[in-house]
C-alpha positions as CSV (number, residue, x, y, z in Angstrom):
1,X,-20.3,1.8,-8.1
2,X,-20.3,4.2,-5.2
3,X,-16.8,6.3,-5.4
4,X,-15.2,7.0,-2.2
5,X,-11.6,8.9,-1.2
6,X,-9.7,8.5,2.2
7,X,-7.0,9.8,3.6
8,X,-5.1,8.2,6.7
9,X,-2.2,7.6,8.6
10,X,-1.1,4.9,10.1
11,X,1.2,5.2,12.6
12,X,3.4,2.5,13.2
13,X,4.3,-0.4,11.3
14,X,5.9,-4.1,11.4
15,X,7.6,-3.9,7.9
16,X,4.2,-4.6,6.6
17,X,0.8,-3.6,4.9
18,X,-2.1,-5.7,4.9
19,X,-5.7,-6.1,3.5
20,X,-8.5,-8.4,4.7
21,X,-12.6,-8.8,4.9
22,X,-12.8,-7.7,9.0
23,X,-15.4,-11.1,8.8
24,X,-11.6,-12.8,8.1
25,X,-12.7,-15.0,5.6
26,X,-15.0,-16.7,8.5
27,X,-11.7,-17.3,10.8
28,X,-11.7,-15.6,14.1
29,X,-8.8,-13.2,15.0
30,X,-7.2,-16.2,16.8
31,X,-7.4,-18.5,14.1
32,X,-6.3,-15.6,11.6
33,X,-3.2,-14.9,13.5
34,X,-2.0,-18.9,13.7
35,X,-2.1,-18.8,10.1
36,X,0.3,-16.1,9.5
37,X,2.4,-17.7,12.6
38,X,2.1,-20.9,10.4
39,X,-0.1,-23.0,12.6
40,X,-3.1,-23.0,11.4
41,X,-5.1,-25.3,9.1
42,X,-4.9,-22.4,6.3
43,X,-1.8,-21.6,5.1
44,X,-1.5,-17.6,4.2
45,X,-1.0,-18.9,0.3
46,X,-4.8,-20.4,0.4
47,X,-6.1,-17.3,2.3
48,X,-4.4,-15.2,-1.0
49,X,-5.7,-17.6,-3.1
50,X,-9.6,-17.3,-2.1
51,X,-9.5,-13.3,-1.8
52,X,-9.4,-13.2,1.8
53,X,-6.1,-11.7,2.6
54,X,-3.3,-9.8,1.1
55,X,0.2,-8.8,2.8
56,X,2.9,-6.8,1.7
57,X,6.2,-6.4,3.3
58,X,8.4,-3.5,3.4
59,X,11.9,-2.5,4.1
60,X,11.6,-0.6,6.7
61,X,8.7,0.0,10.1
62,X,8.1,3.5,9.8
63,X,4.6,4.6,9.5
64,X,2.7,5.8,5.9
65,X,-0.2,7.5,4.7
66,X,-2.2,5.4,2.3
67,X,-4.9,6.9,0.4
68,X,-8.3,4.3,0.2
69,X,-9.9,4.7,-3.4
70,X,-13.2,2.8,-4.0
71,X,-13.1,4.0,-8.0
72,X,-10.6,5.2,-10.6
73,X,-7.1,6.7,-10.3
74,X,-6.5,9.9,-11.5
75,X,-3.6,10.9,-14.1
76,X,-1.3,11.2,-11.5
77,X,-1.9,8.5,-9.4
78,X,-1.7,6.1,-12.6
79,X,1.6,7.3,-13.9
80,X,3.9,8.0,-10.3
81,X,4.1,4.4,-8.7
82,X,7.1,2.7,-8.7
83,X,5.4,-0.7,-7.1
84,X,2.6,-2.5,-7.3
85,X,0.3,-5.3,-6.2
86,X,-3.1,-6.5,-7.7
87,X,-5.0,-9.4,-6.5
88,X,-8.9,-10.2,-5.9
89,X,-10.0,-9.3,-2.4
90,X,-13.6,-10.4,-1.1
91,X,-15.8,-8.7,1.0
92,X,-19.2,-10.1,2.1
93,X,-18.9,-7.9,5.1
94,X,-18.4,-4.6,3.4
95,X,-15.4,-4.0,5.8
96,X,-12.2,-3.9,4.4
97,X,-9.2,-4.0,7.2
98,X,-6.2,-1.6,6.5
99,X,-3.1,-2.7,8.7
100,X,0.9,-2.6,9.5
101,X,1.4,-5.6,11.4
102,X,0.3,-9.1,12.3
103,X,1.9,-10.8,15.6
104,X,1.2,-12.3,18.8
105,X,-1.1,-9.6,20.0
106,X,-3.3,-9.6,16.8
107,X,-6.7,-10.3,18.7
108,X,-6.4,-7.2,21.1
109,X,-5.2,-5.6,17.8
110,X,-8.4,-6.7,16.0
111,X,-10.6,-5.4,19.3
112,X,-9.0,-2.2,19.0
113,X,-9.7,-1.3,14.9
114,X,-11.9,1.2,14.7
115,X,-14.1,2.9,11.1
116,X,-11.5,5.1,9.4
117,X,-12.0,8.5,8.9
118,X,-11.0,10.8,6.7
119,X,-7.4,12.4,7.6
120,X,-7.5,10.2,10.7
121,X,-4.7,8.1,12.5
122,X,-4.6,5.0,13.7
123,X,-2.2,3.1,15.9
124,X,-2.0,-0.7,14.0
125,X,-4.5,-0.5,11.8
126,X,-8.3,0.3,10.7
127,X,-11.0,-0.4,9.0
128,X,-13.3,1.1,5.9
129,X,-16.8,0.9,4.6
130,X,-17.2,-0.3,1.3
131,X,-20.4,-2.1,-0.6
132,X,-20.1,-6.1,-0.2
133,X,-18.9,-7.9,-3.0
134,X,-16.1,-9.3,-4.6
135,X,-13.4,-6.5,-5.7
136,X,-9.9,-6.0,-7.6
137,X,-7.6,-4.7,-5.3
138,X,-4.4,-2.5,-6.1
139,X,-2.0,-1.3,-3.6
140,X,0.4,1.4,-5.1
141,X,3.3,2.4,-3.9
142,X,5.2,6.0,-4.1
143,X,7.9,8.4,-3.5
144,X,8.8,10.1,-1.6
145,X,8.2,7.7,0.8
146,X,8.3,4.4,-0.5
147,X,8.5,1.3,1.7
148,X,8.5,-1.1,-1.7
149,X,12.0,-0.7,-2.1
150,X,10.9,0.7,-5.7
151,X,12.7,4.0,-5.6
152,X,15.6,3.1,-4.1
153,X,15.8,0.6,-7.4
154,X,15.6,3.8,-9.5
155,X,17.8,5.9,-7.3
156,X,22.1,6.0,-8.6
157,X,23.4,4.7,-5.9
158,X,20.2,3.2,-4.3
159,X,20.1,0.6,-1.5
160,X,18.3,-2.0,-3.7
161,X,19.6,-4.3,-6.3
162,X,16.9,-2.8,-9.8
163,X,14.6,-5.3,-11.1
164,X,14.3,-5.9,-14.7
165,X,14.2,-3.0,-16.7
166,X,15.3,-0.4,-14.4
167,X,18.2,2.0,-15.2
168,X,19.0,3.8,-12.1
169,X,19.3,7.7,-12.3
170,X,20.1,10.7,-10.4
171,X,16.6,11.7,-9.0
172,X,17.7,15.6,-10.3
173,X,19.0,14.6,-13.6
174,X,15.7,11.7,-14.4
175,X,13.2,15.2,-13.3
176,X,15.5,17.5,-15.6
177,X,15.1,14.8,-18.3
178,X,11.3,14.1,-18.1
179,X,10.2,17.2,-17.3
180,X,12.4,20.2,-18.8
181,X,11.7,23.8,-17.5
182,X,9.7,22.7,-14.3
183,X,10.5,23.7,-10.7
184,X,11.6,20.2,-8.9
185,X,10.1,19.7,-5.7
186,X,12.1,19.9,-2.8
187,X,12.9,16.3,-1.9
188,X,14.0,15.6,-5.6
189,X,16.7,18.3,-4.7
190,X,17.1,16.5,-1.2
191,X,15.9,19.5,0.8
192,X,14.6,19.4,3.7
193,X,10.9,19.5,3.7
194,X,8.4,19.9,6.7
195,X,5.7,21.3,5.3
196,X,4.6,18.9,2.5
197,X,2.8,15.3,3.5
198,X,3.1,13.2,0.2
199,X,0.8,9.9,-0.1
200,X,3.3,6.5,0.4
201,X,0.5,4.0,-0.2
202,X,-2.9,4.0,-3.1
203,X,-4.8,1.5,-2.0
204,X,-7.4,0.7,-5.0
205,X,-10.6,-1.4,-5.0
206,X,-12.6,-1.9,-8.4
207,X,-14.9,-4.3,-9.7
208,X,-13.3,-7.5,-10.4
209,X,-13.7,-7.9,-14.8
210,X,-10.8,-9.8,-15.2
211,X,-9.1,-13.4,-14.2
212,X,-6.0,-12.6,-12.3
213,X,-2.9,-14.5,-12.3
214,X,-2.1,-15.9,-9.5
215,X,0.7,-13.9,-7.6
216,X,4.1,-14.8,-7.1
217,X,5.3,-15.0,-3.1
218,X,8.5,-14.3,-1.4
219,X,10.0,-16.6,0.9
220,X,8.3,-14.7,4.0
221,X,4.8,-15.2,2.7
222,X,4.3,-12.1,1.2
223,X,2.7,-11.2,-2.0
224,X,5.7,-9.8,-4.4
225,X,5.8,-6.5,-5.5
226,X,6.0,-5.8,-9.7
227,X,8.4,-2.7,-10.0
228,X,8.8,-0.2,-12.3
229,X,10.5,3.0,-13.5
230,X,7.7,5.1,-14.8
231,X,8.4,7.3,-18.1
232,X,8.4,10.5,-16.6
233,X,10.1,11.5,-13.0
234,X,7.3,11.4,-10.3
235,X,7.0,14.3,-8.3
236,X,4.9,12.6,-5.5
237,X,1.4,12.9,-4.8
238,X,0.4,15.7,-2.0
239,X,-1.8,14.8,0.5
240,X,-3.9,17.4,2.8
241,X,-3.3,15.5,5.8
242,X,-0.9,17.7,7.9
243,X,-3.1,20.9,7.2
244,X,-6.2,19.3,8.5
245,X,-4.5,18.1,11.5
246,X,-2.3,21.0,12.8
């Protein structure tokens, strides 16, 4: 398999990430969009199920960076996430739709998607190149901008009630713990910070060599999150996204 590395921002956002084949598992933007308003023949469950869609809500509409990896993670990528989704995703199109929202306007949303680029920005949403096939898909999330709610689980004194397993922490005192006689980075020591662009989304495809479970949903149709508190403090993955763009 072909490996492949994007970079991209996307703009605005609905409280929401999203991945689908652009063919739309054979609906058209119009029937796609009654689904996930709950009126079409398909519910957003079977579209899951059959590897045609897969949407994640967030807490909040601000816009992300997401980097698109056809291939492996590196070291970093793997340890830093504090949230996580993996489910099958299939592509007979080899064009995989990257997007923040899904509402009344979707098919003058669809008509305006356009081939991502490489450090390029995009208003709702996108689309990438990949071979056909049938693919395991991972969507990671990070700090310091994660939408998951995960580090605000890990935070003392987060927003976010932890999931199982999570002891929260002071961001300083978790880095001073895992990683003795490094420099933290500045938004560990909540300093102001214009200069860095960190990655808030890794979106992963892979071949598929394993049966997935099926996911769990929350009550707004989304696929859940897992969570997590990794071992040592994440100091957020850089992304070169504001230098090629100044």
């Amino acid at each position: 398999m072909q490996n492949k590395r994007l970079d991209f921002l996307q703009q605005e956002a609905g409280c929401l990430i999203w991945l689908a084949p652009r063919s739309l598992g054979g609906l058209t933007p119009l029937e796609f969009g009654n689904v996930w308003m709950g009126e079409g023949s398909e519910t957003v469950r079977d579209l899951v199920l059959r590897g045609a869609f897969l949407p994640m809500s967030l807490y909040q509409d601000d816009g992300y960076l997401v980097r698109f990896i056809l291939g492996d993670l590196n070291e970093q990528e793997e340890s830093e996430w504090v949230a996580r989704v993996r489910h099958k995703l299939n592509v007979p199109c080899g064009e995989v739709i990257v997007s923040v929202v899904l509402d009344d306007d979707f098919e003058y949303w669809f008509s305006e998607f356009v081939l991502t680029g490489n450090n390029g920005s995009y208003e709702m949403g996108s689309y990438v190149e990949i071979p056909s096939g049938e693919y395991l898909l991972e969507v990671y999330s990070y700090p310091p901008g994660d939408l998951s709610t995960g580090w605000g689980q890990i935070e003392k004194g987060g927003l976010f009630k932890s999931s199982a397993g999570i002891t929260r922490e002071n961001p300083l005192d978790y880095f001073h713990r895992t990683r003795p006689n490094e420099e933290p980075p500045k938004w560990i020591k909540d300093e102001y910070d214009n200069e860095t662009y960190y990655v808030n989304f890794i979106i992963r495809f892979a071949p598929l060599n394993e049966d997935l479970p099926i996911p769990k949903f929350e009550e707004d149709i989304c696929v859940e999150w897992e969570f997590r508190k990794p071992d040592i403090c994440p100091i957020g993955i850089k992304s070169n996204y504001k230098q090629e763009n100044e």
